[in-house]
MITIFI-511036 format. One record per atom (N, C-alpha, C, O): atom name; x, y, z; residue number from 1; residue in one letter. Coordinates in pm, 1 decimal. Atoms other than C-alpha are relative to their C-alpha. Layout:
<recs>
> name u v w resi resn
> CA X Y Z NUM A
...
</recs>
This chain:
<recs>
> name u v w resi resn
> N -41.5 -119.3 -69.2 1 X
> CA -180.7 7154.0 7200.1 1 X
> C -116.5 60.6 77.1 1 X
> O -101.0 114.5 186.7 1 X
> N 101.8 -45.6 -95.0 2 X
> CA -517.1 7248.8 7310.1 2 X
> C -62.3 -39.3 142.5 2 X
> O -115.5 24.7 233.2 2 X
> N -33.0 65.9 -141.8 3 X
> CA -510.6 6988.8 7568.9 3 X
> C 97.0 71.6 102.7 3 X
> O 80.2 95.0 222.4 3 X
> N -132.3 -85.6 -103.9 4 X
> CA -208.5 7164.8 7718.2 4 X
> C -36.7 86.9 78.3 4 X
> O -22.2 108.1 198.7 4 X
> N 49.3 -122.6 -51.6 5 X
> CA -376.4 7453.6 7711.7 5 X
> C -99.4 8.6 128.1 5 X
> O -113.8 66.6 235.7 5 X
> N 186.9 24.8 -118.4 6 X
> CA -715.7 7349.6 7881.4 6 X
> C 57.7 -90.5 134.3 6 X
> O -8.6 -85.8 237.9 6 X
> N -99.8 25.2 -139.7 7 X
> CA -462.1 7170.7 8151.7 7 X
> C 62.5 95.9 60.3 7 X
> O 86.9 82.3 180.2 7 X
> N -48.4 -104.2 -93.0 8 X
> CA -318.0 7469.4 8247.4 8 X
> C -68.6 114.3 47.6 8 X
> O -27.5 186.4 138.5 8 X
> N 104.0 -48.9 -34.9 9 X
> CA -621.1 7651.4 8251.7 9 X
> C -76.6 -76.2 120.5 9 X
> O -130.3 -5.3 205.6 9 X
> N 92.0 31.9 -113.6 10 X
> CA -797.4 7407.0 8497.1 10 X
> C 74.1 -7.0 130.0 10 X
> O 23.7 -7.6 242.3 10 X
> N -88.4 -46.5 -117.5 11 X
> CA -475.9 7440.1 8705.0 11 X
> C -30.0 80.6 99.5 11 X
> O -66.3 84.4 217.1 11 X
> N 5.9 -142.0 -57.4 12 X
> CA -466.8 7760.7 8719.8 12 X
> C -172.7 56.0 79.6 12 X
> O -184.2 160.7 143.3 12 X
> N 80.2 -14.5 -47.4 13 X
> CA -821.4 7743.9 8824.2 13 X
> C -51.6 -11.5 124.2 13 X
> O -119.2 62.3 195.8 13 X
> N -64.6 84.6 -111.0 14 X
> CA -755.1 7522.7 9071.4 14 X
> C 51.1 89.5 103.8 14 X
> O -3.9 120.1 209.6 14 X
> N -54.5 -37.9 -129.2 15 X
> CA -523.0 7691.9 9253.3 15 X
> C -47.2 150.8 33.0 15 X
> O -13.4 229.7 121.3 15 X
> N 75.1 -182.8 -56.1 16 X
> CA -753.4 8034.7 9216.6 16 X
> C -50.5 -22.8 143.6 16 X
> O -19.9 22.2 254.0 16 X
> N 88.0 40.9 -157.4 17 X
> CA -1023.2 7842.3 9449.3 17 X
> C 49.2 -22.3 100.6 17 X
> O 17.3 19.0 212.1 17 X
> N -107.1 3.5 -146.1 18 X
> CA -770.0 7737.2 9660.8 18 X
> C 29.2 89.0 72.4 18 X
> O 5.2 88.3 193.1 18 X
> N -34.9 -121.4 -84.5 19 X
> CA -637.7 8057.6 9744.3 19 X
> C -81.6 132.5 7.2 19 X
> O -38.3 244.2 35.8 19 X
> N 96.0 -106.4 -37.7 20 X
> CA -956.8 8256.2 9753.6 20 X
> C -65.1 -91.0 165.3 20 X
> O -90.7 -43.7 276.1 20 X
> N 52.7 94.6 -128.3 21 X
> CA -1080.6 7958.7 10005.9 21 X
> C 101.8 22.7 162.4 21 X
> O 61.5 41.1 277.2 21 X
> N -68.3 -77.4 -98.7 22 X
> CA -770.3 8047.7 10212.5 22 X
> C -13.5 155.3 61.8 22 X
> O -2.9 186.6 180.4 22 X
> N -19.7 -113.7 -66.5 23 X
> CA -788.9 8399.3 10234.3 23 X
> C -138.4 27.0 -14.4 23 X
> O -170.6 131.6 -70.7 23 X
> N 167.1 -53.6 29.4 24 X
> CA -1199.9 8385.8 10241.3 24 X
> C -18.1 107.6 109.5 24 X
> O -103.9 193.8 128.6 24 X
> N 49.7 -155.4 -150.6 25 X
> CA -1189.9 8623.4 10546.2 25 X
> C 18.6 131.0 -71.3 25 X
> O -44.7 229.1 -32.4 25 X
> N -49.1 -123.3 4.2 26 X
> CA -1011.4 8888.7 10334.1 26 X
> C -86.3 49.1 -134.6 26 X
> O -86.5 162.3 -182.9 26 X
> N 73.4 -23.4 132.7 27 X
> CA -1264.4 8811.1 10007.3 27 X
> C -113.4 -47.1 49.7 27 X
> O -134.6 -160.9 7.7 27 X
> N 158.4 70.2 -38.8 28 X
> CA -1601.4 8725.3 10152.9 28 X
> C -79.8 64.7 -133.0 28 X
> O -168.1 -7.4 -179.3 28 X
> N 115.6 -3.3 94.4 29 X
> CA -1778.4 8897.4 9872.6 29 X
> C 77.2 -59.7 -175.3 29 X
> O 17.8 -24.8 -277.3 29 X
> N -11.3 69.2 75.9 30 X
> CA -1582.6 8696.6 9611.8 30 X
> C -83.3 -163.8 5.4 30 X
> O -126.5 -237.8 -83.1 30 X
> N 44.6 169.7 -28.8 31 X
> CA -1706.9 8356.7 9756.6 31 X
> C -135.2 -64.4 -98.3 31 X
> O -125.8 -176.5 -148.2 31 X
> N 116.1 42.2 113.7 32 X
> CA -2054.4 8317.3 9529.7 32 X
> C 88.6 -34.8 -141.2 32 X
> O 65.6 -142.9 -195.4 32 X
> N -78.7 -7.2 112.1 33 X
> CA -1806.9 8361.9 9229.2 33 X
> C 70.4 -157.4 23.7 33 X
> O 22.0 -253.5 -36.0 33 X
> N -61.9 90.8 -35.7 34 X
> CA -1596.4 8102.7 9349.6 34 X
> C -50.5 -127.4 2.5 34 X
> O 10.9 -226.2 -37.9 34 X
> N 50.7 117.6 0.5 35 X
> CA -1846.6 7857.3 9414.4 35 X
> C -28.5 -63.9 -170.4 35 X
> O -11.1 -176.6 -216.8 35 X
> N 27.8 58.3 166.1 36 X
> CA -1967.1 7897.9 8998.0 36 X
> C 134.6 -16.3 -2.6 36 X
> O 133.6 -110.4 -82.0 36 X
> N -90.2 22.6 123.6 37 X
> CA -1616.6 7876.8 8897.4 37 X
> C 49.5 -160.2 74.9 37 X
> O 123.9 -234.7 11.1 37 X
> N -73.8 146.3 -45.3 38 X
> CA -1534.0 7538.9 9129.0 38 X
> C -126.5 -52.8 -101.7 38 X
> O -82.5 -93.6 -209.1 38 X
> N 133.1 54.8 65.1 39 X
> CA -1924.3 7425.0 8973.2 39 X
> C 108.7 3.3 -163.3 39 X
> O 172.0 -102.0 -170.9 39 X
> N -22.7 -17.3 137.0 40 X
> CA -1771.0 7519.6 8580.4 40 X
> C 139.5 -98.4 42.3 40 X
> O 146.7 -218.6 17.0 40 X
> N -143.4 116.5 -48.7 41 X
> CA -1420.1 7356.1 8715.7 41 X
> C -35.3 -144.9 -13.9 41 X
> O 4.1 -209.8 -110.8 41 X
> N 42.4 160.3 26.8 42 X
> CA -1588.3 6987.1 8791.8 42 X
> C -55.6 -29.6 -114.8 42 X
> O -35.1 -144.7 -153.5 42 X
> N 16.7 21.4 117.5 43 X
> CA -1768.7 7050.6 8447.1 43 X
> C 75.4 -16.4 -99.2 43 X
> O 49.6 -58.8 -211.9 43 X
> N -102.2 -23.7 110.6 44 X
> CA -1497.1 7092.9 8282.5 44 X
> C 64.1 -124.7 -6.5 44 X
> O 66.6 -185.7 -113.3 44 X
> N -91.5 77.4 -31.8 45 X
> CA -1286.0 6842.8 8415.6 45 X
> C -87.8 -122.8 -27.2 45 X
> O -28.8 -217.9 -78.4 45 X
> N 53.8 121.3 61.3 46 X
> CA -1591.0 6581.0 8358.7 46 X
> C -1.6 4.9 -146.0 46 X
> O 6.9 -104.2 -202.3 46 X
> N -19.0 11.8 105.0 47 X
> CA -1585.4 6707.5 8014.8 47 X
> C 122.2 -91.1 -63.9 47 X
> O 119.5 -190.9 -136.0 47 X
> N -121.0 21.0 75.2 48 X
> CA -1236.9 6670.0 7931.1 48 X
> C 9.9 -168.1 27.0 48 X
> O 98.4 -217.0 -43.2 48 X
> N -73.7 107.9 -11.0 49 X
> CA -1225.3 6292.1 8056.4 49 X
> C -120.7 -53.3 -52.4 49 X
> O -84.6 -169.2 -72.6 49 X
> N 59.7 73.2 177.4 50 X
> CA -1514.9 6170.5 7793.6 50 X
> C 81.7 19.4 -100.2 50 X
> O 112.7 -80.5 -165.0 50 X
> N -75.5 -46.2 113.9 51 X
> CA -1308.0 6352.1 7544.8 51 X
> C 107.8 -86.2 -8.2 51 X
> O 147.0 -107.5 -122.9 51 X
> N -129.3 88.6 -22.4 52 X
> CA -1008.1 6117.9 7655.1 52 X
> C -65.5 -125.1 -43.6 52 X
> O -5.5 -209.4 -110.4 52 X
> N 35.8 161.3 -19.1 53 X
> CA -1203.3 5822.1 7659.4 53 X
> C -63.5 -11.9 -160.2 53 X
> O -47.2 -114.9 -225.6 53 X
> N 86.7 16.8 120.1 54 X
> CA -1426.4 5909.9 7326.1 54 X
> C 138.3 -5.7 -117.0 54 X
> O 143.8 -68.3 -222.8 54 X
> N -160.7 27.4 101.8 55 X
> CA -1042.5 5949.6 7159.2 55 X
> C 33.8 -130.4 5.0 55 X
> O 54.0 -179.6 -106.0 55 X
> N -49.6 88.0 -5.5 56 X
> CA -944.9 5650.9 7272.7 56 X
> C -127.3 -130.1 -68.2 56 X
> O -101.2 -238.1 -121.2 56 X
> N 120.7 93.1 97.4 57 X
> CA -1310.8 5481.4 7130.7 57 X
> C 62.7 -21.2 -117.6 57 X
> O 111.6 -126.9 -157.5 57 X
> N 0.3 -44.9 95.1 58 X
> CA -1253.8 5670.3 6833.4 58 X
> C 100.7 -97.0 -119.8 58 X
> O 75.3 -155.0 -225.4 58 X
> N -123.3 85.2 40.9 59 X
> CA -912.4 5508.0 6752.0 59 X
> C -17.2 -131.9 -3.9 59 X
> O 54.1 -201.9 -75.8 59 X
> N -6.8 149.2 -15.0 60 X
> CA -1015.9 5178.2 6837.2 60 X
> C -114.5 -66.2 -118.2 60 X
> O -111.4 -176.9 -171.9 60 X
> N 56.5 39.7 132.5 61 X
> CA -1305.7 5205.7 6566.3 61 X
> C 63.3 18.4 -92.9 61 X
> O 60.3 -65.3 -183.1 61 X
> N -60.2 4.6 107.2 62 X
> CA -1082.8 5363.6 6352.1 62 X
> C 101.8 -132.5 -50.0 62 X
> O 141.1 -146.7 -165.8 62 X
> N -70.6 76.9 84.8 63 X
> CA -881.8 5073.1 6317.6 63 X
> C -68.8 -128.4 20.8 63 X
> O 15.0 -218.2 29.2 63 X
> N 109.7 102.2 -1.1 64 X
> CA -1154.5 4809.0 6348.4 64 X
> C -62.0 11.5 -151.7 64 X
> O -114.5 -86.1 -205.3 64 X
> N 87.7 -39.1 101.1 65 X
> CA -1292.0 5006.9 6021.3 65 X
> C 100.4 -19.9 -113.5 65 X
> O 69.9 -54.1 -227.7 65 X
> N -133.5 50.0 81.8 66 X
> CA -931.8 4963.0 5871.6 66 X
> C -37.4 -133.1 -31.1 66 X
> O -86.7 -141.1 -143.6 66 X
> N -26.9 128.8 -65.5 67 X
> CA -936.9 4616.8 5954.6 67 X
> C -109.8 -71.7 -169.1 67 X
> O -88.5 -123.7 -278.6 67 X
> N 102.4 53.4 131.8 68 X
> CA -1267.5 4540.0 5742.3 68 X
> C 0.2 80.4 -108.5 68 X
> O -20.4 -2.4 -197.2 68 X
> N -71.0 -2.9 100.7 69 X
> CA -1185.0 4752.3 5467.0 69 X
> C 89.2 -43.4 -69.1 69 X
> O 87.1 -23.9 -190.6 69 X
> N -90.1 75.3 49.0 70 X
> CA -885.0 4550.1 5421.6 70 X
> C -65.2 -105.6 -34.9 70 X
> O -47.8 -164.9 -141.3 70 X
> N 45.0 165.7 22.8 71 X
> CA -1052.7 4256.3 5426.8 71 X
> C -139.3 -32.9 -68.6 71 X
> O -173.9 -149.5 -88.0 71 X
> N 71.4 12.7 132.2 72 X
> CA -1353.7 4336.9 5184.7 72 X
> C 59.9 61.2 -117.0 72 X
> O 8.7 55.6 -228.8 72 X
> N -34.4 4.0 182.6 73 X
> CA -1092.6 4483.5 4926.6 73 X
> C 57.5 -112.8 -8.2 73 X
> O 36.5 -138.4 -126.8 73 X
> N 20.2 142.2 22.6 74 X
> CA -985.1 4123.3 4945.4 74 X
> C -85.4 -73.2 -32.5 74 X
> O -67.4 -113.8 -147.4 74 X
> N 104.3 45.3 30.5 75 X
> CA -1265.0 3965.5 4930.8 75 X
> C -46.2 92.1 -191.6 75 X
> O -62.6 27.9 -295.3 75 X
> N 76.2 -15.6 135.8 76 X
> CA -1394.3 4192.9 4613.4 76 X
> C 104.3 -6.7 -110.1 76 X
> O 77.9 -14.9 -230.0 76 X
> N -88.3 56.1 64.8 77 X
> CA -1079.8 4134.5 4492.3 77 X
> C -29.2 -165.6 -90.0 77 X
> O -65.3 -193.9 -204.2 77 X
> N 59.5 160.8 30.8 78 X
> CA -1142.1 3751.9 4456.7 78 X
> C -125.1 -1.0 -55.7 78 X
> O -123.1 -74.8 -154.2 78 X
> N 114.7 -13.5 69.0 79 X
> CA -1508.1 3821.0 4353.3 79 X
> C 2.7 29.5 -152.2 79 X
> O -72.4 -23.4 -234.1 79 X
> N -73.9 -100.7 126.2 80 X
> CA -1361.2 4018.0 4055.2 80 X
> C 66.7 -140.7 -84.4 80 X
> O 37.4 -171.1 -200.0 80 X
> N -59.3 64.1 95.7 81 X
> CA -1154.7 3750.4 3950.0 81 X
> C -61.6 -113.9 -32.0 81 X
> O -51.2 -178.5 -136.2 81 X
> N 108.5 162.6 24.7 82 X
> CA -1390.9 3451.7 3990.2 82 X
> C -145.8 54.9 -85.4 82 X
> O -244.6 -17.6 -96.6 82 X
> N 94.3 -31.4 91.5 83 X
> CA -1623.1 3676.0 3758.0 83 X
> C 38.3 -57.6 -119.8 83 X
> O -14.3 -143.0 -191.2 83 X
> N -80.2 16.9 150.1 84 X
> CA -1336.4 3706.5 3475.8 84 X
> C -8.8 -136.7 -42.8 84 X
> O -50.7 -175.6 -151.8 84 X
> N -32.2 130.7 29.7 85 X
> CA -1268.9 3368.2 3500.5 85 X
> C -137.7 -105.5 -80.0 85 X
> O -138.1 -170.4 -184.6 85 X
> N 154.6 28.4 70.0 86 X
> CA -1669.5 3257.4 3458.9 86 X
> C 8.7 35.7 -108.9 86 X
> O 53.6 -41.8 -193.4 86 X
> N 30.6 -58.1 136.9 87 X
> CA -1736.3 3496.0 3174.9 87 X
> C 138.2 -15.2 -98.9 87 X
> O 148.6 -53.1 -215.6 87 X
> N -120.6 -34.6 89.9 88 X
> CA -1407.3 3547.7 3054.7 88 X
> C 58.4 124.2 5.8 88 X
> O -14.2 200.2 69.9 88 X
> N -63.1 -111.3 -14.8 89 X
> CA -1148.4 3856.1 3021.1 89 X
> C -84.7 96.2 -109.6 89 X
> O -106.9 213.6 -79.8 89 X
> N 68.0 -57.6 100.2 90 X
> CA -1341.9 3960.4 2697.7 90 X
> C -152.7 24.8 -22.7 90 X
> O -202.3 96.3 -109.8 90 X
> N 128.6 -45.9 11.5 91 X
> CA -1694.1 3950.8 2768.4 91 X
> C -8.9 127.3 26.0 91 X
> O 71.7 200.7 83.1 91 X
> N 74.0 -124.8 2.0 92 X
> CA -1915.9 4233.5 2731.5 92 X
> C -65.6 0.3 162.7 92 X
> O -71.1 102.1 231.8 92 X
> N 124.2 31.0 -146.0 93 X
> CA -2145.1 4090.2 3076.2 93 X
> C 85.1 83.6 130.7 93 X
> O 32.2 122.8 234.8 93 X
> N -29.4 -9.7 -145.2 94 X
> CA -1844.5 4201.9 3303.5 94 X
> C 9.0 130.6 -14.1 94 X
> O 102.4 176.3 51.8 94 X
> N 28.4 -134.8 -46.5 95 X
> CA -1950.2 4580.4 3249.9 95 X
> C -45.7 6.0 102.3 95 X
> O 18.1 61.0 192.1 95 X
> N 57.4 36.4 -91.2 96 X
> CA -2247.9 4467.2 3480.2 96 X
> C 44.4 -36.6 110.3 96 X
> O -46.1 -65.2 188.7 96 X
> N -85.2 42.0 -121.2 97 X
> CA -1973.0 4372.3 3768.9 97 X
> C 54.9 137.9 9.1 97 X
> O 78.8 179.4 122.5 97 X
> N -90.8 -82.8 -35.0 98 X
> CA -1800.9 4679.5 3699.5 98 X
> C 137.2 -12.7 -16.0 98 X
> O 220.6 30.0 63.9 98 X
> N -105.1 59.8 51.7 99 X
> CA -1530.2 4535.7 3506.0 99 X
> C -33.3 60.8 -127.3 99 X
> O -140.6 102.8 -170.4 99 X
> N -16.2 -59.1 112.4 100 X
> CA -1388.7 4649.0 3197.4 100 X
> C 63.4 -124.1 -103.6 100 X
> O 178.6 -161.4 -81.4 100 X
> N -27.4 119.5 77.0 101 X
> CA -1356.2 4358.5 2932.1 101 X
> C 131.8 85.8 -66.7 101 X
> O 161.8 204.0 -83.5 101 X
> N -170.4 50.5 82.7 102 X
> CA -1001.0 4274.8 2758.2 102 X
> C -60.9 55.4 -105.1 102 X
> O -171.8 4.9 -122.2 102 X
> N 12.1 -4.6 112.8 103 X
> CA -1035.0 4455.4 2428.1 103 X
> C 117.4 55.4 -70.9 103 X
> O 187.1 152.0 -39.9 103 X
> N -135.7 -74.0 86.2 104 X
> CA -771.1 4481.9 2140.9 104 X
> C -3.5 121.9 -47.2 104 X
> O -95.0 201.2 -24.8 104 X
> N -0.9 -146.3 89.8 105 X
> CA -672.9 4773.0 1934.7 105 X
> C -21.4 -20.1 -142.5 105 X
> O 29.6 -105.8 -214.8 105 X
> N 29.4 41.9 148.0 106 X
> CA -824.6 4822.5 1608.3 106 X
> C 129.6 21.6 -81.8 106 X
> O 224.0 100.5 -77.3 106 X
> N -125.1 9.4 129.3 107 X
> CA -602.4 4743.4 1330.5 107 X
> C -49.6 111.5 -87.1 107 X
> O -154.9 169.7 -61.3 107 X
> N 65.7 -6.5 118.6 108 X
> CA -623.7 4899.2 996.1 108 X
> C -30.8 -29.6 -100.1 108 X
> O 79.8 -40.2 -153.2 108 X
> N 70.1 60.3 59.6 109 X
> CA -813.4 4778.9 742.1 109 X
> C 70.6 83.6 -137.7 109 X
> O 94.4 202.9 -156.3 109 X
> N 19.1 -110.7 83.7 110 X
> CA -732.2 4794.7 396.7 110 X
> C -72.1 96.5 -114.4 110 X
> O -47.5 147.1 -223.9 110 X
> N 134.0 -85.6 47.0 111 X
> CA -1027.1 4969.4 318.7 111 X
> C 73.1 136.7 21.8 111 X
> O 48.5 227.6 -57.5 111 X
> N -54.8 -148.4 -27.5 112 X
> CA -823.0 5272.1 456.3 112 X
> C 158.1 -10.8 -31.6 112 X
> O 240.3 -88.4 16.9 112 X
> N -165.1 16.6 88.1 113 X
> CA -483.1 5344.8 242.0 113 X
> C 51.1 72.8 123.4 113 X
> O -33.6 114.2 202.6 113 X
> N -72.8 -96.2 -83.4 114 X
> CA -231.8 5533.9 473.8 114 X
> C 51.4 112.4 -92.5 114 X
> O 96.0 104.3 -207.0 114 X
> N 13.2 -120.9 35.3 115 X
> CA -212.6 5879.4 430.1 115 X
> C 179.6 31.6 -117.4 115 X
> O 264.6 -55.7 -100.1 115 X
> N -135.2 -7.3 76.6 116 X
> CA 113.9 5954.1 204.4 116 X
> C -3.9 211.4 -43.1 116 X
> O -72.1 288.6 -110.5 116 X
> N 33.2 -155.0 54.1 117 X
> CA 181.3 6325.5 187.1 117 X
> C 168.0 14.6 -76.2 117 X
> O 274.2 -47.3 -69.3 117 X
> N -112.1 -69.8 127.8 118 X
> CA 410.3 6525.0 -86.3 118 X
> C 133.4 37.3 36.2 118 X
> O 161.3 149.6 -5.9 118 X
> N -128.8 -108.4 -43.5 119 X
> CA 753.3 6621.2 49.6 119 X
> C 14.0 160.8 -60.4 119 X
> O 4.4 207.3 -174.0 119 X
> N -44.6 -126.6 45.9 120 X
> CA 833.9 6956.3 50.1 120 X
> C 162.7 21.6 -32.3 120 X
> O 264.2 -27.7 17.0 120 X
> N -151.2 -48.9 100.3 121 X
> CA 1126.6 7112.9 -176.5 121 X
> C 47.9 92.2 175.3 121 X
> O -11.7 171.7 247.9 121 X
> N -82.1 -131.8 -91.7 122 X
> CA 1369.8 7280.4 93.9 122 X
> C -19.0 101.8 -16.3 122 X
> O -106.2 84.1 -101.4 122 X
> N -16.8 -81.5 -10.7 123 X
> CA 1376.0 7602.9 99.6 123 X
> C 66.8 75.5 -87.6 123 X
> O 169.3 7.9 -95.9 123 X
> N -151.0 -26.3 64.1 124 X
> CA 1615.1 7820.6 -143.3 124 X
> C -4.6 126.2 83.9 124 X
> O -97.0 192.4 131.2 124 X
> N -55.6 -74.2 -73.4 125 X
> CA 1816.5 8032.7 16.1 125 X
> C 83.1 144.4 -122.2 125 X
> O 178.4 214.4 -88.2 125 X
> N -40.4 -80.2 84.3 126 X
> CA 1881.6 8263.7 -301.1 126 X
> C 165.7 -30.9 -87.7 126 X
> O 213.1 43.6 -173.5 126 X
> N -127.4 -51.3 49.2 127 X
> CA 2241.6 8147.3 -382.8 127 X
> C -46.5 -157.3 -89.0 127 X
> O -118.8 -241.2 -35.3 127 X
> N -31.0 90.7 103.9 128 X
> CA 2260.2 7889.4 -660.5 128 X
> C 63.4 -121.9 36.7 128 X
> O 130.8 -105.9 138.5 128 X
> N -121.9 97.9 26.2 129 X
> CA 2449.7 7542.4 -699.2 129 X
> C 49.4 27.1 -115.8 129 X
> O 6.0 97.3 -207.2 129 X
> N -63.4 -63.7 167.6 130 X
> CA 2703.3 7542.0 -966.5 130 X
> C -59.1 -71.3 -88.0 130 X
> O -81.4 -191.9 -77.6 130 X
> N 100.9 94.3 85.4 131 X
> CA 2509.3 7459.4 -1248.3 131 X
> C -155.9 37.1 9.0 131 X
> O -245.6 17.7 -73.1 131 X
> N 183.0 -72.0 -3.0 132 X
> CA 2168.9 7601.3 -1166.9 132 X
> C 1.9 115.5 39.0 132 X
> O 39.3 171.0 142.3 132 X
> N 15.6 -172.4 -23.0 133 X
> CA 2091.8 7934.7 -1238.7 133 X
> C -111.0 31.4 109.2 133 X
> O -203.8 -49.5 109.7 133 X
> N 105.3 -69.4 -81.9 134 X
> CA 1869.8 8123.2 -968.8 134 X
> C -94.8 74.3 -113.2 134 X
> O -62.0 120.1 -222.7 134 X
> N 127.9 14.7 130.2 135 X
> CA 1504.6 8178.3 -1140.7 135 X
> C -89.6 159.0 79.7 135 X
> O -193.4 202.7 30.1 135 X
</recs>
């Protein structure tokens, strides 16, 4: 949108000089003015068409930079697996790659009993079964 903008600004700039250049008989002491704003005008206008062209760079590295990112996470992809495969899924060595070795889950041993806890009695609710007095 700011493009838009700065296009209708150099328009409109445009057609100021134009029509101060026409009626210069009736603005002679505008004319110095006129000359900086045609001078800031061609600056401008050389600006804006690097800016076009450095976009259009920009894009063309950006997907040049795609391009080989794709194609070294491939590559370290394959590196990765032709480690595992050397060492193995379980070595310790493929920390040093930056790999996380295959390890199981400890069991338990029975050095350690499993915990066994007491059930708790329900609750009484004050009213009796038949047959048991309330205490």
């Amino acid at each position: 949108m700011a493009r838009d903008q700065n296009g209708v600004t150099l328009s409109g700039w445009r057609q100021l000089g134009t029509s101060i250049v026409t009626n210069s008989g009736d603005l002679p002491h505008l004319e110095t003015h006129r000359t900086q704003l045609g001078e800031i005008l061609g600056r401008a206008e050389n600006l804006s068409s690097q800016q076009a062209t450095l976009t259009a760079s920009k894009q063309d590295v950006s997907k040049q930079l795609q391009d080989v990112m794709d194609e070294g996470r491939k590559l370290a992809t394959f590196l990765r697996a032709g480690v595992k495969q050397h060492y193995g899924n379980r070595a310790e060595k493929l920390v040093e790659f930056g790999l996380r070795p295959f390890r199981s889950r400890r069991r338990l041993t029975d050095a350690q009993p499993p915990t066994t806890e007491k059930p708790t009695p329900p609750p009484t609710t004050g009213v009796s079964a038949p047959g048991n007095p309330v205490r």
